[in-house]
C-alpha positions as CSV (number, residue, x, y, z in Angstrom):
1,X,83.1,94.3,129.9
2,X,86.2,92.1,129.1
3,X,84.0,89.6,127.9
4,X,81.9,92.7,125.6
5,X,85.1,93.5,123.8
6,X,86.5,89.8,123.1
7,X,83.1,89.4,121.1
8,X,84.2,92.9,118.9
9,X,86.9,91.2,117.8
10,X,86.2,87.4,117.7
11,X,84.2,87.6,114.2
12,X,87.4,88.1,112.5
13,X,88.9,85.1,114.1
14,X,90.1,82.3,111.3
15,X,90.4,78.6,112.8
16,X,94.2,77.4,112.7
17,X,94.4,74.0,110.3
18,X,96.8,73.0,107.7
19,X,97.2,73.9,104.8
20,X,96.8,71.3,101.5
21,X,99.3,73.6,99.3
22,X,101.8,75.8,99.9
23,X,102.0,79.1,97.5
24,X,105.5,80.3,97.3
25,X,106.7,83.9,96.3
26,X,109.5,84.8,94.5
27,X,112.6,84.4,95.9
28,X,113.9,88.0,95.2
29,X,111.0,89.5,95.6
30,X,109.6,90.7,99.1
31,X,105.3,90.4,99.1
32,X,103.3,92.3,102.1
33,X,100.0,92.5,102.7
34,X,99.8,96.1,104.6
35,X,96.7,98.7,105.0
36,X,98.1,101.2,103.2
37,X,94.9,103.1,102.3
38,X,95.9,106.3,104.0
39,X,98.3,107.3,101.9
40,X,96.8,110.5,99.9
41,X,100.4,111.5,98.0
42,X,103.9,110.5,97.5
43,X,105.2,113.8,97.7
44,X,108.1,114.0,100.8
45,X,107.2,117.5,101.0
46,X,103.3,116.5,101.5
47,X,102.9,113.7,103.0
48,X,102.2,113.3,107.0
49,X,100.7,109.7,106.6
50,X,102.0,106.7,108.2
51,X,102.1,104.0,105.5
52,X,103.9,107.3,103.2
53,X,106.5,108.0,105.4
54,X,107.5,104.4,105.7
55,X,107.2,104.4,101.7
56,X,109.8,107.5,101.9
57,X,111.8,106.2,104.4
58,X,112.7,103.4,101.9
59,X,113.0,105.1,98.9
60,X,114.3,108.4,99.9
61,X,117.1,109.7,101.2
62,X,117.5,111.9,104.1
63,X,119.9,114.7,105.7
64,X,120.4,112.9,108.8
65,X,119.8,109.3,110.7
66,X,119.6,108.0,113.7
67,X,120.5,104.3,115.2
68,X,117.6,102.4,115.6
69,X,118.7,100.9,119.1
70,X,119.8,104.3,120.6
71,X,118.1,107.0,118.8
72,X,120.5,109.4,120.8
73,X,123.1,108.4,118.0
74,X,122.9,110.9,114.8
75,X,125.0,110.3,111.8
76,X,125.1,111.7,108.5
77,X,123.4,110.0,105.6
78,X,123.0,112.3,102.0
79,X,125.3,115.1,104.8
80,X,127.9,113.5,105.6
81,X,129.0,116.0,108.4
82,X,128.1,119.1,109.7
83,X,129.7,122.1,111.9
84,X,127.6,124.7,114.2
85,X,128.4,128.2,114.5
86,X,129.6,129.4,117.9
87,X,126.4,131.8,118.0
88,X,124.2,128.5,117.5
89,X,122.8,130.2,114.3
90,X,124.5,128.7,111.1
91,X,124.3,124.7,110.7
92,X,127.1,123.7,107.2
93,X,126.7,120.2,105.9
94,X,129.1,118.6,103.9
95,X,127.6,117.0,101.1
96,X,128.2,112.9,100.7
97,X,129.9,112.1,97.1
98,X,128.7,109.9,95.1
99,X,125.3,109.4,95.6
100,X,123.0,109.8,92.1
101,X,119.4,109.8,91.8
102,X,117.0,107.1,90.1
103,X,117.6,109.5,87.2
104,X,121.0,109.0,86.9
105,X,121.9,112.6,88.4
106,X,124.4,113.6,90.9
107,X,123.2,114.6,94.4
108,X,124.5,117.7,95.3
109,X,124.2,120.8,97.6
110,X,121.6,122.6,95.6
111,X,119.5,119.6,95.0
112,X,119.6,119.5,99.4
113,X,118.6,123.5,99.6
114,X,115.4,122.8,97.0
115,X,114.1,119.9,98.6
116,X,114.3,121.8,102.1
117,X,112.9,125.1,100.4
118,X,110.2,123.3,98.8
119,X,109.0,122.4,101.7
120,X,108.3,125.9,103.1
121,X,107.4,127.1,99.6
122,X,104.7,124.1,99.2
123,X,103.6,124.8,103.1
124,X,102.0,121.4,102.9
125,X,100.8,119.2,106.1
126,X,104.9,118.7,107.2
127,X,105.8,122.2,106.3
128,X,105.5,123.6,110.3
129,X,108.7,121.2,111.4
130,X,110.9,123.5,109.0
131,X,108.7,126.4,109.9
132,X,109.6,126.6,113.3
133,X,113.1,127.6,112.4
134,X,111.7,130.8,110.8
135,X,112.0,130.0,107.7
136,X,109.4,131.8,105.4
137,X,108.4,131.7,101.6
138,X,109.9,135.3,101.9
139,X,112.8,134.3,103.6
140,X,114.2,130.1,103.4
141,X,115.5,131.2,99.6
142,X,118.5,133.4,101.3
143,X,118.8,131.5,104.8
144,X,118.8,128.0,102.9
145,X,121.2,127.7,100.2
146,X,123.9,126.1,98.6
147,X,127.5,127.5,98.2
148,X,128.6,124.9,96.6
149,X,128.3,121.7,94.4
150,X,128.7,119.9,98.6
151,X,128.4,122.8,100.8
152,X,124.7,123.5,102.3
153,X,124.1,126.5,104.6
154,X,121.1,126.7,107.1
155,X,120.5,129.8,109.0
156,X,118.1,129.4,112.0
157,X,116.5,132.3,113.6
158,X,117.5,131.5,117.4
159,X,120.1,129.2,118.8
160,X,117.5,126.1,119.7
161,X,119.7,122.8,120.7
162,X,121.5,121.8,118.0
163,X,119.9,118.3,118.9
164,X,117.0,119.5,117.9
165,X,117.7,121.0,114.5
166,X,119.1,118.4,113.7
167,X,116.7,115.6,114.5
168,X,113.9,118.2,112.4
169,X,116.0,117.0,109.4
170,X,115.5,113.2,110.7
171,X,112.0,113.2,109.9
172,X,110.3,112.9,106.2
173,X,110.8,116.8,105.5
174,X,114.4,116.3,105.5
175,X,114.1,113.7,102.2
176,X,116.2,115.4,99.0
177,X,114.4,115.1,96.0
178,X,116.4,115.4,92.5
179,X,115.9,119.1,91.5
180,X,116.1,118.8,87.8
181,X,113.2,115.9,87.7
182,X,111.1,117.7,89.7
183,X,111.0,121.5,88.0
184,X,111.2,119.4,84.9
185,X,107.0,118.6,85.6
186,X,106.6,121.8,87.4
187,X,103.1,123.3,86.0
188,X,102.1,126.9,86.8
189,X,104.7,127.4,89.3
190,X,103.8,125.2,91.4
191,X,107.3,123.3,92.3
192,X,106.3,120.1,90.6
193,X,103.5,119.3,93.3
194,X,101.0,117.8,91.4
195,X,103.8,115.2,89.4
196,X,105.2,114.3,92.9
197,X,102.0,113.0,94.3
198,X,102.1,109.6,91.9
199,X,105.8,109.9,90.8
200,X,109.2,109.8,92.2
201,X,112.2,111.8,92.3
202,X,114.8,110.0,94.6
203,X,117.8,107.8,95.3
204,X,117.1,105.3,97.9
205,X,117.6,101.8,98.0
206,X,114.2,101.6,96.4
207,X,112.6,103.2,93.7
208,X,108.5,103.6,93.2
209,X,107.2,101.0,90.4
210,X,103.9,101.9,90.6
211,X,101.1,103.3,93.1
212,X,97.8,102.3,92.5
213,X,95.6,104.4,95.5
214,X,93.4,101.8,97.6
215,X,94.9,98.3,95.6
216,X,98.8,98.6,96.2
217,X,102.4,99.7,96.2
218,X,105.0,98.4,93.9
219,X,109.3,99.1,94.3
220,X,112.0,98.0,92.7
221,X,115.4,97.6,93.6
222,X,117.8,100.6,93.5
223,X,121.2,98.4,91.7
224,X,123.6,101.5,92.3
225,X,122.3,102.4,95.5
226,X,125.6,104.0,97.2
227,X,125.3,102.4,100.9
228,X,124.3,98.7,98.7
229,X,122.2,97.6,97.3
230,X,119.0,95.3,98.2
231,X,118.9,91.7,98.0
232,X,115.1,92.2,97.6
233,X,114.8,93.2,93.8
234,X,111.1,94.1,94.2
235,X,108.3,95.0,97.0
236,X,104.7,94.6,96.6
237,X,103.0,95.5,98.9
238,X,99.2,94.6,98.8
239,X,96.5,96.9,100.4
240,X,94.5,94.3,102.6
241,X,92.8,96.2,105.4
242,X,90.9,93.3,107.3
243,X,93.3,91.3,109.7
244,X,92.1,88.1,108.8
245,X,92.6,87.9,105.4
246,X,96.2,88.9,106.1
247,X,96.5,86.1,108.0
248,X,95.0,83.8,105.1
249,X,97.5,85.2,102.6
250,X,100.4,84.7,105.3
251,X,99.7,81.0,105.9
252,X,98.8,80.2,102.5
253,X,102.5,81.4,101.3
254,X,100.8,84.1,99.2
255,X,102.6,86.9,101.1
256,X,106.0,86.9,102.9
257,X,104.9,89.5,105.4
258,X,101.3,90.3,107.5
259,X,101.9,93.8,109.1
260,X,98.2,94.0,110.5
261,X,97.4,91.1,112.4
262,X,95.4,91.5,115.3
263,X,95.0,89.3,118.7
264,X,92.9,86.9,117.6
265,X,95.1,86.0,114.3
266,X,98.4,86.5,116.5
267,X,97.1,83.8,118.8
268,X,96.2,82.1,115.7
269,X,99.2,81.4,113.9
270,X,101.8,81.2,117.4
271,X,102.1,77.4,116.9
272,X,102.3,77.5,113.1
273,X,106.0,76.2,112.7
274,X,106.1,78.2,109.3
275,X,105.3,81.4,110.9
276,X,107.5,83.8,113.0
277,X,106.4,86.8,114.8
278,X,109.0,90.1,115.7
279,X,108.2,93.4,117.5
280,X,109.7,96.5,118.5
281,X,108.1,99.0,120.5
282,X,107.2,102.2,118.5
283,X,106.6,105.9,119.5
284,X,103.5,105.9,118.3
285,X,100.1,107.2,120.9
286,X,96.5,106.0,120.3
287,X,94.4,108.5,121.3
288,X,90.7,110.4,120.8
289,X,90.6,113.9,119.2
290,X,87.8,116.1,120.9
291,X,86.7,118.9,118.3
292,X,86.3,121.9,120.4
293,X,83.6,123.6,117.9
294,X,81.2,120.8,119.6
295,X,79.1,122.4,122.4
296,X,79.8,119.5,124.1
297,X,82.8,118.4,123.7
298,X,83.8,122.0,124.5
299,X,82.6,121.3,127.9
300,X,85.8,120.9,130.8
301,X,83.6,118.5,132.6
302,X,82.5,116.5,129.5
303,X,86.4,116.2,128.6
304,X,87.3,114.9,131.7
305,X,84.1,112.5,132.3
306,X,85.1,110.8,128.6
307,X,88.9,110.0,130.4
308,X,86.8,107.8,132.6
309,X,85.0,106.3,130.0
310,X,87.6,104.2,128.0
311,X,88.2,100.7,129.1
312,X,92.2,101.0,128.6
313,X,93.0,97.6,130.6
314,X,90.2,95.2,128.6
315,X,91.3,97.0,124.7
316,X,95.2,96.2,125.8
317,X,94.7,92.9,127.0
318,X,91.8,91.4,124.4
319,X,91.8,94.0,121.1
320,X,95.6,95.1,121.4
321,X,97.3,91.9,123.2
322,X,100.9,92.5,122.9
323,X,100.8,95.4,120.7
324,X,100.2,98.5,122.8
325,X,100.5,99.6,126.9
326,X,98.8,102.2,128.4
327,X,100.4,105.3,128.1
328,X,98.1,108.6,128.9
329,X,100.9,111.8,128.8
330,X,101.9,113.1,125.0
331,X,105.1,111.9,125.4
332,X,105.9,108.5,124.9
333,X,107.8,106.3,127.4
334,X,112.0,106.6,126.1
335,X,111.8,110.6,125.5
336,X,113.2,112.9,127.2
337,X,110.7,114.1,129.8
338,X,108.3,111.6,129.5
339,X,105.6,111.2,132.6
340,X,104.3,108.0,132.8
341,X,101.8,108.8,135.1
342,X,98.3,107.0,134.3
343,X,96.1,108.8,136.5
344,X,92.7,107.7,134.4
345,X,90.4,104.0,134.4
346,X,87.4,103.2,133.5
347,X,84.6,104.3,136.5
348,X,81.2,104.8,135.1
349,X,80.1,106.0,138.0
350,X,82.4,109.0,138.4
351,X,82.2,109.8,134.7
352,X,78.3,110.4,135.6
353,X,78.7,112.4,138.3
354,X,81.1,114.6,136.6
355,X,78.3,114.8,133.4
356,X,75.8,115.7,135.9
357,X,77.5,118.8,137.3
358,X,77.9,119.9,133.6
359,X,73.9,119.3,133.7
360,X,74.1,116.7,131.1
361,X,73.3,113.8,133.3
362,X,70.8,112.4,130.1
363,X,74.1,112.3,128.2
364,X,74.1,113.8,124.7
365,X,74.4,112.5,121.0
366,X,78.7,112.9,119.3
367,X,80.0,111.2,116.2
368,X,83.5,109.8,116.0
369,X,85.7,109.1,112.4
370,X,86.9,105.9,112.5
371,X,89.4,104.3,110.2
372,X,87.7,100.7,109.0
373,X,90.8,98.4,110.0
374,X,90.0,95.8,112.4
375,X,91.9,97.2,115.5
376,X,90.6,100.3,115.3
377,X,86.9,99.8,114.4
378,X,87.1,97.0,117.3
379,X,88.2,99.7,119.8
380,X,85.6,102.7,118.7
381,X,82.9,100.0,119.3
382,X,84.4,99.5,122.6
383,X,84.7,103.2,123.6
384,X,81.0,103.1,122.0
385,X,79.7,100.7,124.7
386,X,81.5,102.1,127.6
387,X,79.7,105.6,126.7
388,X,76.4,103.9,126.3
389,X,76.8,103.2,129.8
390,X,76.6,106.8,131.0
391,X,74.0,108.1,128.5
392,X,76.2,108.6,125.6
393,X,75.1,108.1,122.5
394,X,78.1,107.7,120.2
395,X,77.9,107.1,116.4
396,X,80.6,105.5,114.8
397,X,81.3,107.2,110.5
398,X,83.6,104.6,109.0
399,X,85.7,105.4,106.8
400,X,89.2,104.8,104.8
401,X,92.5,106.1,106.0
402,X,92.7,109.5,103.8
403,X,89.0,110.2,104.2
404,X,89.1,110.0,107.9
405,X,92.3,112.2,108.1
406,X,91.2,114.9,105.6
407,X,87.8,115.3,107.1
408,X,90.2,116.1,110.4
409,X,92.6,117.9,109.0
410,X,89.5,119.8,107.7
411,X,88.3,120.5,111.5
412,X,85.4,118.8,110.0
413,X,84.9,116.2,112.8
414,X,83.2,115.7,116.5
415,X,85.9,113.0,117.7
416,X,88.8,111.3,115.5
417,X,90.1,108.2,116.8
418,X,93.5,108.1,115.7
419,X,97.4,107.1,115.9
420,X,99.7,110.0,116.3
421,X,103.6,109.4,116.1
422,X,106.9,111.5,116.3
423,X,107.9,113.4,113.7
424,X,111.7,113.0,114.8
425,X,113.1,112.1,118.5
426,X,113.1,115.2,120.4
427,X,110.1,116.0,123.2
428,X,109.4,119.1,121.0
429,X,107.8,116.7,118.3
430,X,104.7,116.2,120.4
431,X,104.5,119.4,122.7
432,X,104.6,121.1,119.8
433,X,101.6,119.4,118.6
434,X,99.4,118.8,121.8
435,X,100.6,121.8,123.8
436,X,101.0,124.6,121.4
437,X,98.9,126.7,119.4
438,X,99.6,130.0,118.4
439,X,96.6,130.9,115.7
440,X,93.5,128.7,116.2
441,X,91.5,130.6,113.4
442,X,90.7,128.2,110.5
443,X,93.5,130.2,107.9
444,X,96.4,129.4,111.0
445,X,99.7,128.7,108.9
446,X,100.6,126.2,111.5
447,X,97.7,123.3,111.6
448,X,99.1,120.8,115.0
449,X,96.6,118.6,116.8
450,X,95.4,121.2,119.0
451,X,94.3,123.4,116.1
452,X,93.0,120.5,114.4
453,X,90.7,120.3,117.6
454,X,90.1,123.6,117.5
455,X,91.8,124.2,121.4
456,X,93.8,127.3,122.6
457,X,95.8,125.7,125.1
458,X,96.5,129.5,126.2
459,X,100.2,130.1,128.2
460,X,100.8,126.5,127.1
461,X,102.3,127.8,123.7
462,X,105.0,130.4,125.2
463,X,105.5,127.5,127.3
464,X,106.6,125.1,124.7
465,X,108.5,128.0,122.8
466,X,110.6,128.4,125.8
467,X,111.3,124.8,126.6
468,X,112.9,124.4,123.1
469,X,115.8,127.1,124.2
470,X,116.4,125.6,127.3
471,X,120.0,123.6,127.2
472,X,120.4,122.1,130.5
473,X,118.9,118.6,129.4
474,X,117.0,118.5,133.3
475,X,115.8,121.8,133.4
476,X,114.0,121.0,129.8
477,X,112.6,117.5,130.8
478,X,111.2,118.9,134.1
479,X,109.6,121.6,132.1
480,X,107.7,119.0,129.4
481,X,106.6,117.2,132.8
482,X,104.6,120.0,133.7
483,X,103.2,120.8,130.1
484,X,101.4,117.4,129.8
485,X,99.8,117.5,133.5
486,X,98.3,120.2,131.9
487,X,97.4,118.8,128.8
488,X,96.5,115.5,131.2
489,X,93.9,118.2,133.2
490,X,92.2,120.6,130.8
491,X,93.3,118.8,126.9
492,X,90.9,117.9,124.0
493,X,92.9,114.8,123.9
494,X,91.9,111.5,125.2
495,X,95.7,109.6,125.3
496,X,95.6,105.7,125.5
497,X,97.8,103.9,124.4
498,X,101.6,103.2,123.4
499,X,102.1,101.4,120.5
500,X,104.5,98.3,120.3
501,X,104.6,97.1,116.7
502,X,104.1,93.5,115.4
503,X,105.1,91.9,112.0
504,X,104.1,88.3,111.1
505,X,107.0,86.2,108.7
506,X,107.3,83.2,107.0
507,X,110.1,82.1,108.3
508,X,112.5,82.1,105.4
509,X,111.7,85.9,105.8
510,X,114.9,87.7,107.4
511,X,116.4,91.0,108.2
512,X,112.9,93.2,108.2
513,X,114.1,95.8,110.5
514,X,111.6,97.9,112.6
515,X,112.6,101.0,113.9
516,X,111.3,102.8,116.7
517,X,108.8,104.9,113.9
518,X,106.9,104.9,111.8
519,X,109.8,105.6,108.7
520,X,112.1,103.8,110.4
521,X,111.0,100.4,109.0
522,X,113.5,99.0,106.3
523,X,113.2,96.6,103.5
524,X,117.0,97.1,102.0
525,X,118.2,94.5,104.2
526,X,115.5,91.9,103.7
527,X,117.5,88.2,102.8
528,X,114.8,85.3,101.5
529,X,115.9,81.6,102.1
């Protein structure tokens, strides 16, 4: 088998040899080559894609931060402090001064209570992270609000750990979009949605140049940026999907920056003296999406028979050298809680066993949506040949980033093969998304992964609820434990991996700084030789 999946991936392999020019880029301007095709708006208050919120998360500000070598430290970034009410209920922020947008407007209060409003009012993809503070279209108007030019009020309906609030505002839904520009290309009421998918409205260290969908991304240099601003006076970053023509581009000097190499290219360029590599270890879970509308798939014995059918040691040590561990439980190693338990391997054997109790011992046809990058596509036709083994027959429907997400996001699919990361550092992030359900009717307001894959997970939900109320930080971890043994046992969810992230430099490229998510990686303090 090991020597099966080294073949998937050896056609993309490019020889090492020297080059006869070197191509040079600009010295203030930072060039990536990046697969940025699932990136479907650039609307804070829509967006759940990975490439976006990176995109945000360098261009917009946010409520809160976190250190990126101890995520347990918050700070303030657009709030500059905050207090809690003794009930647990009222959250004030004090507004930072002196922050303006790319318009030339002052941040204040109000423009904070819109961009959080919006949110709920839009009730886009992100929406459930504020929802689950009770906030309603009916309601977030009264319990989010400004009293004040730098006084915002948040009123939450039960007195979860302030921790928790407050690491909700962390993620992309806490971004504060200028208020004026945005209601300025508002159309029919609709809060300026349809402007903010290809425009911008912030006042990060970056600001958007231009988006062209499927080609590239394009930012320029925010000069009055309050915390400093860039060296970097532009980022381009090119849409290159296939590994190996990263690494072309990389060696040639046409890029500063490969962001998608795989293990064939990594090994590639290890001795090129012009090349550095960095990593950091990422929240981030590989994992398989079993639609539960499938009459097999549906099936207890058919969900646990496919655990045994992934070949988690040969993809981690040929497909994903160095940039993933196995990691089967939703939470990833580092949180709270986290059980890092592998309990599954590949055994053909036993996967047919279990297939023939379920009377399906002649296997049975399943698609799976796979996004075309190299990694991925590499590991479906992996998982594809393992199946074959026990009767499977497993069809592989390529596609781009955005049309592989919407058709799941549409419960449209038989399996998704995807990459699922935190939203913001607290367990709740991912219980709240493989454990809880609370409407699985295709109208639910709140759309996690387990709706997606159409799956009640039952008691698990009040479960989750309570966990989020609990204070005493053992008692809580003890209780997430026990939620993903279940999810482990009876899941639609085939968990595989945990991702560690690579970036490839030239090296006169310093100061890129991955974080441990996905919108944690920074550009601002990239320095060029």
């Amino acid at each position: 088998m090991r020597r099966l999946i080294a073949g998937l991936v050896l056609g993309t392999a490019l020889a090492t040899m020297p080059m006869a020019t070197q191509a040079e880029t600009p010295k203030n301007a930072l060039v990536m080559a990046f697969a940025i095709d699932d990136i479907i708006t650039l609307d804070p208050a829509g967006m759940f894609e990975f490439t976006a919120l990176e995109y945000a998360g360098n261009t917009y500000d946010r409520l809160i931060g976190f250190d990126n070598d101890d995520v347990s430290k918050i700070y303030g970034v657009v709030a500059e402090s905050w207090d809690v009410s003794k009930d647990g209920l009222t959250f004030t922020f004090k507004i930072r001064d002196g922050i303006k947008f790319a318009s030339g407007n002052d941040l204040t209060a109000e423009d904070a209570a819109f961009s959080l409003q919006r949110v709920v009012l839009l009730d886009q993809s992100p929406a459930f992270i504020l929802g689950q503070f009770g906030f309603t279209a009916d309601n977030v108007k009264d319990r989010i609000r400004a009293t004040d030019d730098k006084t915002l009020v948040m009123e939450i309906d039960q007195p979860y750990s302030p921790s928790f609030v407050l690491y909700c505002l962390t993620a992309g839904v806490g971004a504060v979009v200028d208020k004026k520009v945005v209601l300025e290309h508002e159309k029919d009421g609709d809060l300026g949605a349809e402007w903010m998918k290809t425009n911008y409205a912030g006042s990060g260290p970056f600001a958007l140049n231009k988006w062209t969908p499927g080609e590239s991304l394009s930012l320029t240099a925010n000069e009055e940026y309050w915390d400093g601003a860039p060296a970097m006076k532009r980022v381009i970053i090119r849409n290159v999907t296939e590994a190996a023509s990263q690494q072309l581009l990389l060696q040639k000097g046409d890029i500063d920056i490969a962001r998608n190499l795989e293990a064939d290219q990594l090994a590639s360029v290890k001795g090129d003296e012009n090349i550095k590599v960095m990593s950091k270890g990422k929240g981030a879970l590989w994992y398989l999406g079993l639609s539960q509308k499938n009459e097999f798939l549906s099936k207890p014995e058919v969900r646990e028979a496919l655990k045994y059918l992934v070949d988690y040691e040969g993809i981690t040590q040929t497909i994903m050298a160095g940039r993933a561990q196995i990691h089967q439980a939703f939470l990833p190693e580092g949180f709270l809680g986290a059980y890092n338990e592998n309990p599954y391997s590949l055994d053909v054997e036993k996967a047919k066993s279990i297939l023939a109790e379920a009377g399906l011992e002649d296997g049975f046809k399943v698609t799976m949506d796979t996004r075309n990058t190299t990694a991925i596509m590499a590991m479906a036709q992996s998982i594809q040949a393992t199946w074959a083994q026990a009767g499977i027959n497993l069809e592989i429907i390529p596609g781009d980033g955005g049309q592989t997400l919407t058709k799941y996001r549409a419960r449209q699919h038989d399996i998704y093969i995807g990459r699922w990361s935190p939203d913001y550092q607290d367990p709740h992030t991912n219980a709240s998304t493989f454990a809880w359900n609370p409407d699985n009717s295709d109208d639910a307001a709140a759309k996690p992964l387990t709706w997606r894959n159409s799956w009640n997970p039952g008691d698990m939900t009040a479960e989750v609820d309570k966990a989020i109320l609990e204070r005493d930080g053992e008692k809580r971890a003890a209780m997430y434990v026990d939620l993903q043994k279940k999810v482990l046992e009876s899941g639609p969810f085939v968990i595989m991996f945990q991702e560690t992230e690579i970036a490839a430099l030239r090296d006169n490229v310093h100061n890129l700084v991955l974080g441990p998510s996905f919108d944690n990686n920074y550009y601002r303090f990239v320095t060029k030789d």
